[in-house]
C-alpha positions in Angstrom: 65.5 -99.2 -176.4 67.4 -103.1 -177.0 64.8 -105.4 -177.9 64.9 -108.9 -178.7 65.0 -108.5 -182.3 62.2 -107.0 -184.4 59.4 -108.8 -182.7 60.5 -107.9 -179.5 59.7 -104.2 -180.5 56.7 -105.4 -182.1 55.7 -107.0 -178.4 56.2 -103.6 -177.0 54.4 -101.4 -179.5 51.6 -103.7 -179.6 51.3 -103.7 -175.1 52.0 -100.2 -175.2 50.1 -98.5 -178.3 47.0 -100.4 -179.1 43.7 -101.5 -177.7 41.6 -104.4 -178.8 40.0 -103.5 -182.3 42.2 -100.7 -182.7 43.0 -100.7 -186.8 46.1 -100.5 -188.2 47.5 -99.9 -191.9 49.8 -102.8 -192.8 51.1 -103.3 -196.0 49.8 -106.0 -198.5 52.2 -107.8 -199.1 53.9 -107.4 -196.0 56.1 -109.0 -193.2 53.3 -111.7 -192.4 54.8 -112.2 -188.8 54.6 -108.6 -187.4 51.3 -109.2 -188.9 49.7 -112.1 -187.6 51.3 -111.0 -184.1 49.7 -107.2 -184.4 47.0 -109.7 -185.1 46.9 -112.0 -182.2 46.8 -108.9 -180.1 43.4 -107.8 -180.7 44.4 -105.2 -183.6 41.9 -104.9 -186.4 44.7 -105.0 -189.6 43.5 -103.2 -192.8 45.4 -104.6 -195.6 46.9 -101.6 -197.6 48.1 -102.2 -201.7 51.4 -101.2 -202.3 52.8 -99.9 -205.9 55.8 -98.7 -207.0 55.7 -95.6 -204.9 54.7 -97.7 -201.3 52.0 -97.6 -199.4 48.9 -96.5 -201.3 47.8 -93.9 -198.9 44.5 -93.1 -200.7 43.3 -96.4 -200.1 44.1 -96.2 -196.7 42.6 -93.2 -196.3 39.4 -94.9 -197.4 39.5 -98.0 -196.4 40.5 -96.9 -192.2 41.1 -92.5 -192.1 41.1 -93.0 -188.6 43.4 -96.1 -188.2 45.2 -95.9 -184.9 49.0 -97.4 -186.4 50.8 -97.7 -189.8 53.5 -100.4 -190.1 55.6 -99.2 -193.0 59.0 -100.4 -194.7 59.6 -97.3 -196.3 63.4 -98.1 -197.4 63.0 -101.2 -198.8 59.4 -102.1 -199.1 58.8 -106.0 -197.6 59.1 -108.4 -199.6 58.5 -106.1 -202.8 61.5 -103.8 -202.3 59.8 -100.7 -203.5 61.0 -97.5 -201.3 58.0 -95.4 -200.2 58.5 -92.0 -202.3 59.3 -88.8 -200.6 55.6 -87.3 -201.3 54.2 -90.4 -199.7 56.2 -90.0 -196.8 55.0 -86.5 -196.5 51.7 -87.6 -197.0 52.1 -90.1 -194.1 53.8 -88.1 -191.6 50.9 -85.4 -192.1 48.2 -88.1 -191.8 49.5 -89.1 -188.1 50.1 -85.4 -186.6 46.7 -84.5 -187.8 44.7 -87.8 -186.3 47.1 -88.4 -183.4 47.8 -91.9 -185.3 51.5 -93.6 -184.9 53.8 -95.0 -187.6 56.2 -97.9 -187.0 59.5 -97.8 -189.4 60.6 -100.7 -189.8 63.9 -100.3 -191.5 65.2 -104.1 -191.7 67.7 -104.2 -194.0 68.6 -100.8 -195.6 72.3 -100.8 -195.3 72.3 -103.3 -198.2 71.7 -101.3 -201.0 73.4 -101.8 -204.3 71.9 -98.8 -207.1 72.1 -95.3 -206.1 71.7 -93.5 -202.7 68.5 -94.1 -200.1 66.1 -91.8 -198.7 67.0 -90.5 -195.2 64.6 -92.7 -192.6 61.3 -91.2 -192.0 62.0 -90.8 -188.7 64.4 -87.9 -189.6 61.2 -86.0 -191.0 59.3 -86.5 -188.0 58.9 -83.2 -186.6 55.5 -84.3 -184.9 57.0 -87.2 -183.0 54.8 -89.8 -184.3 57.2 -92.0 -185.7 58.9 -95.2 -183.8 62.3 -96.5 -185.5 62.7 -100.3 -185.3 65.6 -101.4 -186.9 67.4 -105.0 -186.4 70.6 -106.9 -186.0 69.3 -110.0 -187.5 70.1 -109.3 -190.9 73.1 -107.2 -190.9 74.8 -109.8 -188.4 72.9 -113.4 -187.3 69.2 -114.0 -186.6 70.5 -116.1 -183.8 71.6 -112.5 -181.7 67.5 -111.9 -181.6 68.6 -108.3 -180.8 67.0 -105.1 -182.0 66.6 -101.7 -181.0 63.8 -99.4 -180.9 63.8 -95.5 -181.3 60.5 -94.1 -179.3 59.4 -90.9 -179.1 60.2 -88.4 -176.1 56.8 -88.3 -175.2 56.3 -92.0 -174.7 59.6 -92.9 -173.3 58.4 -93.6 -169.9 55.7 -95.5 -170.8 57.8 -97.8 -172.7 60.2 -98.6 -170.6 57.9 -98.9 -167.7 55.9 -102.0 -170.2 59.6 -103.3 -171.4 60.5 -103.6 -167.6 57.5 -105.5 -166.8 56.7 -107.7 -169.9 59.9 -107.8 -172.4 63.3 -107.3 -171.2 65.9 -106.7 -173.1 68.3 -109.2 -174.5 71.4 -111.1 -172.9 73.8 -108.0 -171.8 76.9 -110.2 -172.4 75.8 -110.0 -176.4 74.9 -106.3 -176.0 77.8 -106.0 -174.8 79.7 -107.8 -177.6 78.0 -105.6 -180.7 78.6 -102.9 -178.4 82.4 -103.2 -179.3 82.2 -104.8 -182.4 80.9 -101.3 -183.6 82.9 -98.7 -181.5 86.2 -100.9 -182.8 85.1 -100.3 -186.1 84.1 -103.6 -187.2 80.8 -102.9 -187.6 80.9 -100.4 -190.6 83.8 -102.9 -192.3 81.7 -105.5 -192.1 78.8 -104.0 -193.5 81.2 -102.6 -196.5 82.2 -106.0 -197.2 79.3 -108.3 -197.6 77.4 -105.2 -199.1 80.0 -106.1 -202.3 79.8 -109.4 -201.6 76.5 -109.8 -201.7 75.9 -107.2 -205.1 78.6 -109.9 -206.8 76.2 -112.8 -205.9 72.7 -110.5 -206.9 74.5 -110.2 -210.1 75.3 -113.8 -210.4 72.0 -115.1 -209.2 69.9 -112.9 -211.1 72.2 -113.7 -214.8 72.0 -117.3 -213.7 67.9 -117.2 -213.2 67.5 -115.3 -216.9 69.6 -118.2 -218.6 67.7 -121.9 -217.2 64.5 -119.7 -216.9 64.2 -117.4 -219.7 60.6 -116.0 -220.8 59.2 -118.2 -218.0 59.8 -115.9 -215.3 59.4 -112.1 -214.7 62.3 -110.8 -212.2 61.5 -108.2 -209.4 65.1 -107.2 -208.2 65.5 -104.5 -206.4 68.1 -102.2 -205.8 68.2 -102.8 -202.3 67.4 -105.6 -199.9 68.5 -109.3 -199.8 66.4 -111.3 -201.9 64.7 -111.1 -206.3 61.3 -112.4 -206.7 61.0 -114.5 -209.6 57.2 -114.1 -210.9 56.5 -117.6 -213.1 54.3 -116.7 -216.0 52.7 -119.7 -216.8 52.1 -121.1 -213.0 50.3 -119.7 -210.1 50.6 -122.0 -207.1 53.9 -120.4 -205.2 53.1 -122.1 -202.2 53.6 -125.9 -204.2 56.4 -124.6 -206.4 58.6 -123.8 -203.2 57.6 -127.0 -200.9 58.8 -128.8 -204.4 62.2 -127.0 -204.4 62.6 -127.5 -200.5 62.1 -131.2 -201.0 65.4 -131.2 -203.1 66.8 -129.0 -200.5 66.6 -125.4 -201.3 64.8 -122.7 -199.3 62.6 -120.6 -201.6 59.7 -118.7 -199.8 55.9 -118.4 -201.4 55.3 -114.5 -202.1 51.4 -115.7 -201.7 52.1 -116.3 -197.8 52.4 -112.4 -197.4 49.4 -111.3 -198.7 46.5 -110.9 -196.5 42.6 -110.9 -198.7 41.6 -110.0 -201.6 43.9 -110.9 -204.7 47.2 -113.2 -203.8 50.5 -112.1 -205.4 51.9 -115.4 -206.6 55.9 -115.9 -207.0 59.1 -117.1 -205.2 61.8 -115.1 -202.9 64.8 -116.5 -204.1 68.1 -115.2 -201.6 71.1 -114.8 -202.9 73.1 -113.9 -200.1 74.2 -117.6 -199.2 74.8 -118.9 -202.9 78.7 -118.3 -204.0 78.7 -116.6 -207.2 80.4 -119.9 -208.9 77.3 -121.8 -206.9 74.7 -119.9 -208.6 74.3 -121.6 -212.0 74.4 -125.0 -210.1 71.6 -123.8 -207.5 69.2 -122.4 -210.1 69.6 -125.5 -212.1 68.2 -127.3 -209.2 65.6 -125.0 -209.0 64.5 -125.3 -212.6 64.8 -129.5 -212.3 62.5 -129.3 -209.3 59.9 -127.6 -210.8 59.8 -128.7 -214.5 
């Protein structure tokens, strides 16, 4: 199904699969608006740690066994980057054939990866048909498009489109239209080819120019996929300061604090590097490290 980006799936999923107080597993950290919207409509969101492996399962076993909905980012955890291991996949898939639960894969950026080969999508395991595949054109293309797809299973096909008809309809068919050719034409896949190198030349470049202004004074997350590093600063702990200090000298960080939800806050910045020219790198970060000396 087209949907109007990622939150236009959410829309759907949330009409469509849950009931006020219904819980769902959502990862913490996590995409804070499919969140706060999941939220908004009357779902009870249990706030699930995630470690190098994903989605701690054990703990959300504990914390909700019978949770109705898991919202997982199993190729390139959000915003951590982590991919969700093959036994936790497993693990997940069983979990929702046995309690009749649903997963959402939200697979938002995972044809930027720069280190090795991916996992296939978890929807490819999914021999229960619990699993609906959300995927996005916002990244891979412009967030202006707002345009989305959403892979539902056979057996609640009907329902779906009989909510999207009524509540969400899809996007302008003039721009469906457009991608539509843009990928049969073969634009598409050389498009992705091409900034997928372009962008690994400008990880490289932001990530050597972070180590030299910033040294010891940051711990670098960077992931081998995804479009973003998160620059952990040792000696400070207010994220949410640090970045409205770098926007005032115009740069765009983004606080990793804002998507946590309870309990202990992960503090750092997401720094993009997808829009800073390698020869701009050095010159950016040097901003960065004025505005928050």
């Amino acid at each position: 199904m087209i949907t109007a980006g990622y939150q236009g799936a959410v829309g759907l999923f949330a009409r469509t699969l849950l009931s006020a107080g219904n819980a769902v597993w959502f990862e913490n950290p996590g995409y804070f608006r499919a969140r706060d919207a999941l939220a908004l409509a009357g779902a009870e969101i249990v706030p699930v740690p995630v470690d190098q492996d994903g989605l701690d399962l054990g703990i959300a076993m504990r914390r909700s066994p019978r949770a109705r909905l898991a919202v997982v980012t199993p190729a390139h955890q959000c915003p951590l980057g982590v991919m969700l291991s093959l036994p936790r996949r497993l693990e997940l898939l069983a979990w929702a054939a046995k309690t009749g639960a649903w997963i959402i894969e939200d697979d938002y950026d995972g044809e930027f990866r720069y280190h090795g080969r991916p996992l296939p999508a978890l929807k490819s395991l999914d021999d229960a048909g619990r699993v609906f595949y959300a995927g996005s054109f916002s990244k891979v293309l412009s967030p202006g498009l707002r345009l989305g797809y959403l892979v539902v299973p056979a057996s609640e096909l009907e329902r779906f489109q009989r909510v999207a008809e009524l509540f969400a309809p899809s996007p302008s068919l003039l721009d469906q239209m457009v991608v539509a050719d843009f990928m049969i034409e073969g634009h598409f896949a050389r498009h992705v080819k091409r900034m997928r190198k372009l962008y690994a030349e400008r990880r490289k470049a932001l990530i050597s120019a972070l180590r030299m202004f910033f040294g010891d004074e940051i711990v670098l997350d960077a992931p081998p996929g995804g479009m973003h590093v998160i620059a952990r600063f040792v000696a400070r702990e207010d994220d949410v300061a640090m970045a409205a200090r770098a926007q005032r000298v115009g740069l765009a960080p983004f606080a990793l604090s804002l998507c946590t939800a309870g309990g202990s806050r992960q503090s750092g910045l997401l720094l993009s590097f997808t829009n800073i020219p390698v020869e701009a790198a050095e010159r950016e970060v040097q901003r960065l490290h004025r505005s928050l000396r």
